[in-house]
N, C-alpha and C positions, 0 to 999 in steps of 0.2 A: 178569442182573447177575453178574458173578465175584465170588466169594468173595475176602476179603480178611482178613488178621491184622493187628490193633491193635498197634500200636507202643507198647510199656513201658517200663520205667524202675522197676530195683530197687536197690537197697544194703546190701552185707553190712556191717554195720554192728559194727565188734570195738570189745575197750575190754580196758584193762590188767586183766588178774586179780587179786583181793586175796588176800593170803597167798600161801603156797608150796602150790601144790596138782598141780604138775607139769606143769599148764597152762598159757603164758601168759598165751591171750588167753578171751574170753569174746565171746560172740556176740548180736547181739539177735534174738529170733523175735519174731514178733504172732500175736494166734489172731483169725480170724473166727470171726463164730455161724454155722455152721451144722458137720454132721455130718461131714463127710469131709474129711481133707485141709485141714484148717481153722487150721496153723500155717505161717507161711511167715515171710520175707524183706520186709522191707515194701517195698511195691511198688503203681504203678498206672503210668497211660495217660502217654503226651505230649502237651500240649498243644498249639496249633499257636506257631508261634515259639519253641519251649522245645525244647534239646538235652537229651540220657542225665543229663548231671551235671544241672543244672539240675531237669529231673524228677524223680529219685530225691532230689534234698533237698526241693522241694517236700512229696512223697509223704511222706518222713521227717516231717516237719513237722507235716502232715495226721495220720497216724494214730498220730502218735507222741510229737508235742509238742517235738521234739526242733532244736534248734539250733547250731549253732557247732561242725558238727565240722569232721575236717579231711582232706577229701577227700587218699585214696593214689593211686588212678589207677583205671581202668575198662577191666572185661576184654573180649578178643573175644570172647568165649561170648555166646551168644544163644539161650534156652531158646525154642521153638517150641512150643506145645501144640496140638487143636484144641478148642475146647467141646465138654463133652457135649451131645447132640440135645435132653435136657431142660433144659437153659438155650439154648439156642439158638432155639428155639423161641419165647421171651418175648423176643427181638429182632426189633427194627423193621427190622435194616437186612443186609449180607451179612458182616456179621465176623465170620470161622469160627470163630477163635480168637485167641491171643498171642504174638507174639513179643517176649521180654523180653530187653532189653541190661541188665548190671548196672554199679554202682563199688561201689568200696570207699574206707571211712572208718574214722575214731579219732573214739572218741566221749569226750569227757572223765568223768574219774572218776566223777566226783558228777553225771552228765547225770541227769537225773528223766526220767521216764518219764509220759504223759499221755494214755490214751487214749481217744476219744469217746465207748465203750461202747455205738456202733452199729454202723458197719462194723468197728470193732477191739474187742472187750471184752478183751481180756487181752494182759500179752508177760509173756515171760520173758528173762532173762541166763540162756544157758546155755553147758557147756565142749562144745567140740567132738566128746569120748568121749560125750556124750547127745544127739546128734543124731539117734539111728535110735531115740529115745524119743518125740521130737517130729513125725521126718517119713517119713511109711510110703510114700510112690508113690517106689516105686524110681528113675526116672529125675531124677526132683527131688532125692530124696537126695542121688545119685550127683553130681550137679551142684555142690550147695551144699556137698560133701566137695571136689569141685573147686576150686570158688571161696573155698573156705576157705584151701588151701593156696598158690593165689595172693594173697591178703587177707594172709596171716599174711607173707608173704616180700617184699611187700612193707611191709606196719609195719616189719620187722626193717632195711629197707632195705639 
């Protein structure tokens, strides 16, 4: 059987900053339980008949309670990872890893935030200068520093 990467669906998800903070925009993270690497981009699978946009507001939705934003557009970027061999190991089936397509949203001011406190217990709104607070695997960073400055240029339109 060939190994194969799961198809994903994530969304950089900005929202107007309050006050003058030198900032614009502000960002949403989620944190998974577990140890490493445990804040991200909310993000999961494609369903089957579900496209990129489609997915990432599901996902939205799912770990985050969150509705009614207002999709900017969706980048070519597509984060590939593989599993590590100790999660890989507790699958049934040959998917090595992920490859993740992203969009980008506006999420209105006052969106509340909701999370299940199983697969998501925590998010934060944070400014862009604290990202390398929240996300230590360099290639991830380097990405979501990417996809930031696409997200932001586009809000600006």
């Amino acid at each position: 059987m060939t190994d194969i990467y799961r198809q994903a669906a994530s969304i950089l998800l900005l929202r107007k900053a309050k006050g003058d903070t030198g900032e614009p925009y502000q960002l949403l993270l989620l944190h998974k339980p577990r140890r490493r690497d445990a804040w991200q981009l909310p993000q999961g699978g494609i369903e089957e008949g579900e496209n990129v946009e489609q997915a990432a507001l599901r996902e939205l939705f799912e770990e985050a309670g969150i509705q009614g934003v207002s999709v900017l557009g969706k980048s070519e970027k597509c984060y590939k990872y593989d599993f590590p061999a100790s999660y890989r190991r507790f699958r049934p089936d040959n998917v090595c890893g992920q490859c993740i397509s992203y969009i980008y949203a506006m999420a209105p001011s006052d969106a509340s935030i909701r999370v299940d406190e199983k697969e998501i217990d925590n998010h934060v709104w944070i400014y862009p200068s604290e990202l390398k607070r929240y996300l230590k695997r360099k290639p991830y960073l380097t990405l979501v520093e990417e996809l930031l400055q696409e997200g932001v240029s586009l809000a600006e339109g």
